[in-house]
KEKE-3310 file (N, C-alpha, C; in steps of 0.2 Angstrom, whole numbers, plus 5000, padded with zeros to 4 digits):
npx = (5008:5018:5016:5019:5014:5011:5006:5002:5007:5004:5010:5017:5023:5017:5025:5025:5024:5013:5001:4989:4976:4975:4982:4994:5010:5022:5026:5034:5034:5040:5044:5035:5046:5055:5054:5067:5073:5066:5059:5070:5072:5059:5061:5072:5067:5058:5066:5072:5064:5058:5045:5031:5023:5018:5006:5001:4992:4988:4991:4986:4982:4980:4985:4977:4973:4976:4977:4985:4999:5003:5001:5001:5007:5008:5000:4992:4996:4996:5009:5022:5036:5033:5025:5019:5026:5031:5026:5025:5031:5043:5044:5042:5052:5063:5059:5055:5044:5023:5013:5001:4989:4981:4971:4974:4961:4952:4960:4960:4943:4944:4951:4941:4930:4934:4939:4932:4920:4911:4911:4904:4896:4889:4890:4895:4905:4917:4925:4936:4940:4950:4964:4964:4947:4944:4937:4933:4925:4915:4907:4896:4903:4917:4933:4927:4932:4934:4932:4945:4946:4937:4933:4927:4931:4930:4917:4903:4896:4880:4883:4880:4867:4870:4885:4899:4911:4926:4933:4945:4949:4960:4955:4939:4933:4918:4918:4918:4930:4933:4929:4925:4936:4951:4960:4950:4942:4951:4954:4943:4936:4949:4958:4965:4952:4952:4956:4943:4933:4921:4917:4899:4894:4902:4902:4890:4891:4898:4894:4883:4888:4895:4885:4878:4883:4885:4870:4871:4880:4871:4861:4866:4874:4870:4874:4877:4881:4890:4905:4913:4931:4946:4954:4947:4935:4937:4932:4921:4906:4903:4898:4886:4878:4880:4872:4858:4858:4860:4846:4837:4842:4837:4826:4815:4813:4821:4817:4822:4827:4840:4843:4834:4839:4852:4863:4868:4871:4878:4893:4910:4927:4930:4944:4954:4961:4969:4962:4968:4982:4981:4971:4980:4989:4977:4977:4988:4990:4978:4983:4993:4989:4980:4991:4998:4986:4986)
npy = (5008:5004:4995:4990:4977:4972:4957:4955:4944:4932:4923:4921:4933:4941:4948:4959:4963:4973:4980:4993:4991:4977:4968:4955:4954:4947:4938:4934:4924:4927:4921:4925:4934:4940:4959:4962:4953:4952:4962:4969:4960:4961:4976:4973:4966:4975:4985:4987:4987:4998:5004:5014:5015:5008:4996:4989:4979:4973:4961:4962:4971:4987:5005:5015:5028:5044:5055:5052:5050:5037:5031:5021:5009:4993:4988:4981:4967:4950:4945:4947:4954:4961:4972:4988:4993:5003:4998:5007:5018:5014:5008:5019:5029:5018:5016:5029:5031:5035:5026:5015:5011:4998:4983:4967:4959:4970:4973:4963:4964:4973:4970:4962:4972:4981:4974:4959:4949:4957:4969:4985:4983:4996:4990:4981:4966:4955:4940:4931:4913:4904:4900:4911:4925:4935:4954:4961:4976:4986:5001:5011:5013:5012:5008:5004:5011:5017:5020:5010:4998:4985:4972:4960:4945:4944:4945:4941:4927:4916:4902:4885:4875:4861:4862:4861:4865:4875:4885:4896:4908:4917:4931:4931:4917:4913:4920:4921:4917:4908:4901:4894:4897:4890:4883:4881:4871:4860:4860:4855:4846:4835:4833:4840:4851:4846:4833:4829:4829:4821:4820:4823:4830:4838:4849:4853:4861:4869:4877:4881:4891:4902:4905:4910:4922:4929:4931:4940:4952:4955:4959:4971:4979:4977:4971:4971:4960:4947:4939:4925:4917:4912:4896:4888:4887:4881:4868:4861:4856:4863:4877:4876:4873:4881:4893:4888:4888:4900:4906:4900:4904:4918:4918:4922:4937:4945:4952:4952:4955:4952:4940:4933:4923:4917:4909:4917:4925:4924:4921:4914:4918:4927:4927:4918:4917:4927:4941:4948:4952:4960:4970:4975:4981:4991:4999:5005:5011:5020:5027:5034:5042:5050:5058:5063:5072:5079)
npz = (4823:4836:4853:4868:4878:4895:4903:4923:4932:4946:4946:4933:4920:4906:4893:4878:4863:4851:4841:4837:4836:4840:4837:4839:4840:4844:4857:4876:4891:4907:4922:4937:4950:4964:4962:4961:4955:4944:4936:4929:4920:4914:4910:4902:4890:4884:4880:4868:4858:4851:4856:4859:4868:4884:4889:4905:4912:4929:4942:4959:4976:4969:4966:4958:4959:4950:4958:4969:4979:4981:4968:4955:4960:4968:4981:4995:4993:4992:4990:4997:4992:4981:4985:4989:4979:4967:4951:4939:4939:4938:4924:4918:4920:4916:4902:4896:4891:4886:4901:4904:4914:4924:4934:4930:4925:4923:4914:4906:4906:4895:4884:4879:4876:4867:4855:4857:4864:4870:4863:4858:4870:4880:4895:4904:4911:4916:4920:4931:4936:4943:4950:4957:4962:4952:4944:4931:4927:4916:4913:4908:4897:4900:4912:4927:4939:4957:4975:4976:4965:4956:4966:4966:4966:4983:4987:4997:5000:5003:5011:5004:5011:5012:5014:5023:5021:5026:5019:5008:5008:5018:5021:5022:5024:5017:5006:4986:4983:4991:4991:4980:4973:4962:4971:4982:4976:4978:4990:4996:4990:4989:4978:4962:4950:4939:4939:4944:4934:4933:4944:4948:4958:4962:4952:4951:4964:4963:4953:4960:4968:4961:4953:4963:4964:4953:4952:4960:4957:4943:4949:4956:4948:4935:4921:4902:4896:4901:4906:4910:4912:4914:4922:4928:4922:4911:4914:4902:4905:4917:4913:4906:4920:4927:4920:4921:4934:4938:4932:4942:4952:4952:4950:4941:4943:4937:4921:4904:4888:4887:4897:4891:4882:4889:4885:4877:4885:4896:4895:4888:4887:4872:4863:4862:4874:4872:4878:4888:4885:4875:4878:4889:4878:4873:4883:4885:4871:4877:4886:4878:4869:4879:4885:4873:4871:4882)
capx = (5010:5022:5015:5019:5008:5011:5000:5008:5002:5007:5016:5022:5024:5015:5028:5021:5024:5006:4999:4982:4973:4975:4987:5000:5017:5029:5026:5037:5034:5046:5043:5037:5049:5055:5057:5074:5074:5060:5058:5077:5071:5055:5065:5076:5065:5053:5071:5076:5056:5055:5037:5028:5017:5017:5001:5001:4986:4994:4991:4986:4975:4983:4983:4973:4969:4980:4980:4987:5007:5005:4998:5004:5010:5006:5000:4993:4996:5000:5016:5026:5040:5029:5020:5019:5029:5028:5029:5025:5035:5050:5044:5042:5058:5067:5057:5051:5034:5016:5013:4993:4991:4976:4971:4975:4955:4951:4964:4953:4937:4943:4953:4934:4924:4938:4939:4931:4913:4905:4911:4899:4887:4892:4891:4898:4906:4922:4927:4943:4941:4958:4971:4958:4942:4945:4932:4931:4919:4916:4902:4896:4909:4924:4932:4925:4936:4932:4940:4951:4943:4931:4937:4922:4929:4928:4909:4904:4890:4877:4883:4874:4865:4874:4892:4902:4918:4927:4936:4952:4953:4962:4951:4933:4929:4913:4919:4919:4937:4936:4923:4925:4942:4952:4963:4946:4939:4957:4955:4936:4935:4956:4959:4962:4949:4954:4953:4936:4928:4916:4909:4892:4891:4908:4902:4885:4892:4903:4889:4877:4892:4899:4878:4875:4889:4882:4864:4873:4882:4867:4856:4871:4880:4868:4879:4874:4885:4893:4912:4918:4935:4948:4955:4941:4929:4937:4928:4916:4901:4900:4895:4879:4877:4879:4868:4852:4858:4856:4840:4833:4841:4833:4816:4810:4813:4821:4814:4823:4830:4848:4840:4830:4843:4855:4867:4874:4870:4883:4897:4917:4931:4931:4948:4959:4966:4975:4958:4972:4986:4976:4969:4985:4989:4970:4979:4995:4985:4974:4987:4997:4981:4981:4996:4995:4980:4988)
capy = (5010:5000:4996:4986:4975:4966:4956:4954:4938:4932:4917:4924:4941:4940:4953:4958:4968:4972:4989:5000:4984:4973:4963:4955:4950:4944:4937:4929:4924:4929:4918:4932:4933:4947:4964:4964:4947:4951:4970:4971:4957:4965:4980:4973:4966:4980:4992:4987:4986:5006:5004:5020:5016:5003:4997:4983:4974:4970:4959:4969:4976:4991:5012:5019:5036:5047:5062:5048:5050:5029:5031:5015:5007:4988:4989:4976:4961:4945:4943:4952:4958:4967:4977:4992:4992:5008:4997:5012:5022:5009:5007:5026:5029:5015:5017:5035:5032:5033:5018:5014:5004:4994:4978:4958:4959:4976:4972:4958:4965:4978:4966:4960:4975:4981:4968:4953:4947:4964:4975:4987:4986:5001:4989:4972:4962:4949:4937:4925:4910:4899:4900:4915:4927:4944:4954:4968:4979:4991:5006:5018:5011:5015:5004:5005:5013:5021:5022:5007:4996:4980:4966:4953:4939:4943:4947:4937:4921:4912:4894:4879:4871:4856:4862:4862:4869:4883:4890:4896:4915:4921:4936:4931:4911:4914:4924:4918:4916:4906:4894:4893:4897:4882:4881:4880:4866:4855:4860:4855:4838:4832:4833:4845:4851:4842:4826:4828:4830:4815:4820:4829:4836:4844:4857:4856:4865:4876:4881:4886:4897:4907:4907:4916:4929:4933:4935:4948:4958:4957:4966:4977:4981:4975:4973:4968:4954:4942:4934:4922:4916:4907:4888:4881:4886:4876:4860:4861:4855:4869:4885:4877:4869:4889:4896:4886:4891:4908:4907:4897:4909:4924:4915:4925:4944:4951:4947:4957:4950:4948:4934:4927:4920:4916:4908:4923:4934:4923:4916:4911:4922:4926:4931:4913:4919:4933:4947:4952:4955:4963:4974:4979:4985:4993:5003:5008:5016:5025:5032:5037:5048:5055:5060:5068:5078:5084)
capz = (4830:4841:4858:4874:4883:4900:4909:4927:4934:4953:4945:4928:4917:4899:4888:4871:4856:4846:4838:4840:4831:4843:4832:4844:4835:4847:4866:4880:4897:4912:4929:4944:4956:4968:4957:4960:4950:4939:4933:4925:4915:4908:4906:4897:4885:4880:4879:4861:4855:4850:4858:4858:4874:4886:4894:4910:4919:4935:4949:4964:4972:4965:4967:4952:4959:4948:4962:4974:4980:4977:4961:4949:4964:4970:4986:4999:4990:4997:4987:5000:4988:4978:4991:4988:4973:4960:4944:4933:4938:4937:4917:4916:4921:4912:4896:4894:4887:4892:4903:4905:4921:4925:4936:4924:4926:4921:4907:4901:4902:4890:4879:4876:4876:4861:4849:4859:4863:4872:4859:4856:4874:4886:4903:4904:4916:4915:4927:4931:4941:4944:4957:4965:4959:4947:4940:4928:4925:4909:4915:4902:4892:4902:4917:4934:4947:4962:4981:4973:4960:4958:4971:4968:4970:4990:4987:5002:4998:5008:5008:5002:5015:5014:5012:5028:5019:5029:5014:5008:5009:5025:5026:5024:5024:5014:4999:4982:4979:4996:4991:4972:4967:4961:4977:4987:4974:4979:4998:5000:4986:4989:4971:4957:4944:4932:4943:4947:4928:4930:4950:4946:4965:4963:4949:4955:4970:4959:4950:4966:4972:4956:4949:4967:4964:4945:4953:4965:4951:4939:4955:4956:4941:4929:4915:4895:4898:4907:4902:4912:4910:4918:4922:4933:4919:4908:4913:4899:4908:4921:4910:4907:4923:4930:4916:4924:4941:4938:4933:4947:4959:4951:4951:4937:4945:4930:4914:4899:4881:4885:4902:4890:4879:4893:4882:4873:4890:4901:4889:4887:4883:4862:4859:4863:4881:4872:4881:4893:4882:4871:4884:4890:4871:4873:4890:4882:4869:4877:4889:4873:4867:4884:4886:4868:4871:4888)
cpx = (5013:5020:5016:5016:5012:5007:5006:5003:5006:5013:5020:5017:5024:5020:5025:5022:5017:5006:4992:4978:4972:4979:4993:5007:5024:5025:5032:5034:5040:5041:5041:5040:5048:5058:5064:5075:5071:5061:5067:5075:5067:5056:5067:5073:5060:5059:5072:5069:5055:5047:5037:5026:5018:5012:5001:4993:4990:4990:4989:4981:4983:4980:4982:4971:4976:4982:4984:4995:5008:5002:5001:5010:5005:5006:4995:4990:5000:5010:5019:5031:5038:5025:5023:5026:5028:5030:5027:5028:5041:5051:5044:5049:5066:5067:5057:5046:5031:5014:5007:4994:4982:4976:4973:4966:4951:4954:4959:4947:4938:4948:4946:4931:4929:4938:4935:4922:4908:4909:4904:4893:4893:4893:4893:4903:4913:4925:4930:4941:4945:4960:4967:4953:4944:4940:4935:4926:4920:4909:4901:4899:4916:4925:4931:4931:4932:4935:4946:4949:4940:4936:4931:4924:4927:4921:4907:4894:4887:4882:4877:4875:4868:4882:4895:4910:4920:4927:4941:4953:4952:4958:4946:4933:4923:4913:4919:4924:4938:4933:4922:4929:4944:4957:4956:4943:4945:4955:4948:4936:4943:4959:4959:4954:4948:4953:4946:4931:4921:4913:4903:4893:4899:4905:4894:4885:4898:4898:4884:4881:4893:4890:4876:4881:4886:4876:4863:4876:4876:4861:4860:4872:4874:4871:4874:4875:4890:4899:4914:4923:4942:4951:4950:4935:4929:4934:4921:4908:4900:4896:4885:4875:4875:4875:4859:4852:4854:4850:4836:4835:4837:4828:4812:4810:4813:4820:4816:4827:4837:4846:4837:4834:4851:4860:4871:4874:4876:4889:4905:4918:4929:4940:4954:4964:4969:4970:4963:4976:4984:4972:4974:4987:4985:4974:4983:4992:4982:4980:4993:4993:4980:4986:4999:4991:4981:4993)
cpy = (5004:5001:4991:4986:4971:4964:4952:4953:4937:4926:4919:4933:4939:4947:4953:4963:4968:4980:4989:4994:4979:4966:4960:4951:4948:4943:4934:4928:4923:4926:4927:4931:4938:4953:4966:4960:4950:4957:4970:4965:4958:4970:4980:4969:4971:4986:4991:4987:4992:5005:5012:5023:5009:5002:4989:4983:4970:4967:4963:4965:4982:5000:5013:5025:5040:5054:5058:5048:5042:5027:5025:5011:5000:4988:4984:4970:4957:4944:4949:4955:4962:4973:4982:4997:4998:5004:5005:5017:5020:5009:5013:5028:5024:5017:5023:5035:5030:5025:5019:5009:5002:4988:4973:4960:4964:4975:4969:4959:4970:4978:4966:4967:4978:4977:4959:4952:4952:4970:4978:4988:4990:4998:4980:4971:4956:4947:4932:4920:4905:4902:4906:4918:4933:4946:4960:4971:4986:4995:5010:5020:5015:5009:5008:5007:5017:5021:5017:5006:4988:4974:4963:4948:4937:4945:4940:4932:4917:4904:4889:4876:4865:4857:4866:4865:4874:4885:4893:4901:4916:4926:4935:4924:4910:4918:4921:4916:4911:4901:4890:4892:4889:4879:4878:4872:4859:4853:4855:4848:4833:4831:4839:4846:4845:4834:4826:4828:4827:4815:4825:4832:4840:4851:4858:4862:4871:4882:4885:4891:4903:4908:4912:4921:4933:4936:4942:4954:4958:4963:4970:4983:4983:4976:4969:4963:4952:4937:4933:4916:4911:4898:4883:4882:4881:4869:4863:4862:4859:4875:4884:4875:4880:4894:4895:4888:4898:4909:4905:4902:4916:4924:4921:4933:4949:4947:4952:4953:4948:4940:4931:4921:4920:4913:4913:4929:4931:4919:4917:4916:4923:4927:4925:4915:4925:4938:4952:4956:4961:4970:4978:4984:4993:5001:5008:5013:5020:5030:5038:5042:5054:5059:5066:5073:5082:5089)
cpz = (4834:4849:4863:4878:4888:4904:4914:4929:4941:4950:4939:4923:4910:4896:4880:4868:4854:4845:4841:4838:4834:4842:4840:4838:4836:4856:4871:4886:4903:4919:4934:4949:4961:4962:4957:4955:4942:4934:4929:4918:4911:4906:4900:4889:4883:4879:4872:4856:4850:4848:4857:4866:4877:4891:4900:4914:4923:4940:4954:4972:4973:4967:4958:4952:4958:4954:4969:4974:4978:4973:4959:4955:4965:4976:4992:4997:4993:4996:4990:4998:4984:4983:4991:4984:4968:4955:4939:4933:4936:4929:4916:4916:4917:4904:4893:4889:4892:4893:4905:4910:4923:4931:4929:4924:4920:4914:4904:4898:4897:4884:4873:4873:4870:4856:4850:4858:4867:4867:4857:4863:4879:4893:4901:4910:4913:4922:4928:4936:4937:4949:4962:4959:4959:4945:4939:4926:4920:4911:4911:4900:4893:4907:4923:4938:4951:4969:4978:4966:4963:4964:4970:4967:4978:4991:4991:5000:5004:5007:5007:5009:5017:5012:5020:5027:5021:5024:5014:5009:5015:5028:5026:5018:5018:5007:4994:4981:4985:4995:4984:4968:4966:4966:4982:4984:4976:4987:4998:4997:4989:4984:4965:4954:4943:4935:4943:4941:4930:4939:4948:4953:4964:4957:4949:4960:4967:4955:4953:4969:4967:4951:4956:4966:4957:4949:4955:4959:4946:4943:4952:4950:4935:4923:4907:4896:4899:4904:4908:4911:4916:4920:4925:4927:4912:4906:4909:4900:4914:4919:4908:4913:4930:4927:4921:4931:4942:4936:4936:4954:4958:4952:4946:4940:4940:4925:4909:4894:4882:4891:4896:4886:4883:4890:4880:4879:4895:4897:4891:4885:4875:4859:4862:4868:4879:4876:4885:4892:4878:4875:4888:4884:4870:4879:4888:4877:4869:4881:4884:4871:4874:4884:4878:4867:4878:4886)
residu = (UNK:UNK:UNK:UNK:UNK:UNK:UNK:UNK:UNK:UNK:UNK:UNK:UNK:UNK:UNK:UNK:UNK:UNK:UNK:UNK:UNK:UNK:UNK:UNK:UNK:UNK:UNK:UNK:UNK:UNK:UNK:UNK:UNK:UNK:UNK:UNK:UNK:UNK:UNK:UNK:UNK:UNK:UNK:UNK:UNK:UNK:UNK:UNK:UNK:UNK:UNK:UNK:UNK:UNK:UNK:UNK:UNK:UNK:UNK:UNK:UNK:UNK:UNK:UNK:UNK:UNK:UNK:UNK:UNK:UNK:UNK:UNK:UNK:UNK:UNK:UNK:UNK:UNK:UNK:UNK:UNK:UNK:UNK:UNK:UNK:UNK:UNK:UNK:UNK:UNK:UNK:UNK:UNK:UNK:UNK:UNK:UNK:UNK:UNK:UNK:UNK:UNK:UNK:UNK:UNK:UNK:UNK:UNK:UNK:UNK:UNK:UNK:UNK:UNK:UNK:UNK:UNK:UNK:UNK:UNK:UNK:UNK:UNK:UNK:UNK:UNK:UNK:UNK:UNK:UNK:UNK:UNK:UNK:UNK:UNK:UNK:UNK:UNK:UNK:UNK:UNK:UNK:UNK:UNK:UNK:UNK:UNK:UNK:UNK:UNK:UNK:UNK:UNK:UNK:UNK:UNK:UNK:UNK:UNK:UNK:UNK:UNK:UNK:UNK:UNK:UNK:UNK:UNK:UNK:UNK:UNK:UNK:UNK:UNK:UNK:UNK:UNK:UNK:UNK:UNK:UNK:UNK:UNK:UNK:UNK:UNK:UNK:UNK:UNK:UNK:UNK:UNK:UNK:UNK:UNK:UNK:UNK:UNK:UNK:UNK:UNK:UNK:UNK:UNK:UNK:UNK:UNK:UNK:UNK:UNK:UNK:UNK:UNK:UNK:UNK:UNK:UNK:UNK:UNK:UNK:UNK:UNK:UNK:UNK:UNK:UNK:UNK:UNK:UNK:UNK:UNK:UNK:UNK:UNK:UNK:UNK:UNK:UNK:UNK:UNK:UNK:UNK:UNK:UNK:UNK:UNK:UNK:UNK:UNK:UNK:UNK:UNK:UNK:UNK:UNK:UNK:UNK:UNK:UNK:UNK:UNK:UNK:UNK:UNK:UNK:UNK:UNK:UNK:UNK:UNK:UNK:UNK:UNK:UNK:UNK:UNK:UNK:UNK:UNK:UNK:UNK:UNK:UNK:UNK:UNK:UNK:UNK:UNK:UNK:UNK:UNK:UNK:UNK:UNK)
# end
């Protein structure tokens, strides 16, 4: 089976050929511009493909409520050309196949919970930090929706004590994506990342903010496990530096077998950055089966 995956990112648009398999066998990347720029061009590359189905994990925050007039519509997203935007209908209309639509996030964690490293547990968790905070969430082995869908990176954080840093999200200072993402770690040190490998208080303070957001989703959510993912996580030396957090903020509360071996309970993407692509494929898929059994 031929299926169409895109992951629609703020900066660029992942296009993908792959099957049921999760196999992928062709990609490109297309710049994000204004949809008048952009959409004729992904158009025109999944028109000659004879996909079947095409599934997208989209930037957002996004309409997922199927009884909603702006169903598969991008809706109050900063990137004011997209706003309020029906991409699914625009591919529906272009393409004629079933288009599955999802959050980038959502795509991922169910890239993972598919062929990746929560295959198999019914609740899990996945989560982006770079340029801002994403999370997905997989709930009795489905994704989480409800009035919209997850928004935790604005899940709002105590600060550290000794951190005088406003923060970078416009609508609430104190949110993770405001304290943590990799635009806040430039704003608050004066340097990328990636400049900063070798200061220990810069991912010491990375790791007291993004270990208090887990402690809050494991209260919450409680998921089997935890994949986080991303460009800030890429510095090596943070994941274990965020493993130990989390267990000094918990202070021993919960006490069950996936905590005890906190390594395998809080771990790295498995599937070499393709979870997303992979998870749109996952999307397109299932919307094809849908749409068959309707």
């Amino acid at each position: 089976m031929r299926l169409g995956a895109l992951e629609a990112g703020g900066t660029k648009m992942v296009c993908a050929i792959g099957n049921e398999n999760g196999e992928i066998f062709e990609r490109v990347s297309i710049p994000t511009e204004s949809p008048d720029v952009t959409m004729p061009k992904l158009i025109a590359y999944f028109a000659d493909k004879e996909i079947e189905a095409l599934g997208i994990g989209c930037f957002g925050p996004i309409d997922l409520n199927r009884n909603s007039e702006t169903y598969g519509c991008i809706t109050t997203t900063p990137k004011l050309a997209w706003k309020n935007y029906n991409i699914v209908k625009a591919f529906q209309d272009a393409l004629r196949v079933p288009v599955g639509f999802d959050t980038d996030v959502n795509g991922s964690a169910l890239g993972e919970a598919t062929w990746g490293i929560t295959k198999g547990l019914q609740n899990s968790m996945y989560i982006t930090i770079g340029t801002g905070v994403g999370t997905g969430i997989i709930t009795n082995g489905g994704l989480l929706h409800g009035m919209l869908h997850p928004e935790g990176g604005h899940l709002l954080l105590s600060r550290h004590p000794k951190d005088s840093f406003e923060g970078t999200c416009p609508y609430h200072k104190n949110c993770l994506e405001g304290l943590a993402a990799g635009p806040a770690i430039e704003a608050r040190w004066g340097e990328k990342g990636t400049q900063l490998a070798d200061r220990k208080e810069v991912w010491e303070l990375e790791a007291y903010y993004i270990a208090q957001a887990l402690v809050d989703y494991i209260m919450v959510i409680s998921p089997q496990r935890i994949v986080i993912g991303g460009g800030v996580m890429h510095q090596e030396h943070l994941m274990p530096l965020i493993r130990e957090e989390v267990k000094r903020q918990l202070a021993g509360y919960i006490d069950t077998k996936e905590l005890s071996d906190i390594d395998q309970y809080i771990v790295l993407p498995s599937l070499n950055d393709n979870q997303g692509i992979m998870g749109a494929l996952k999307l397109g898929l299932d919307e094809y089966q849908l749409e068959m059994k309707g």
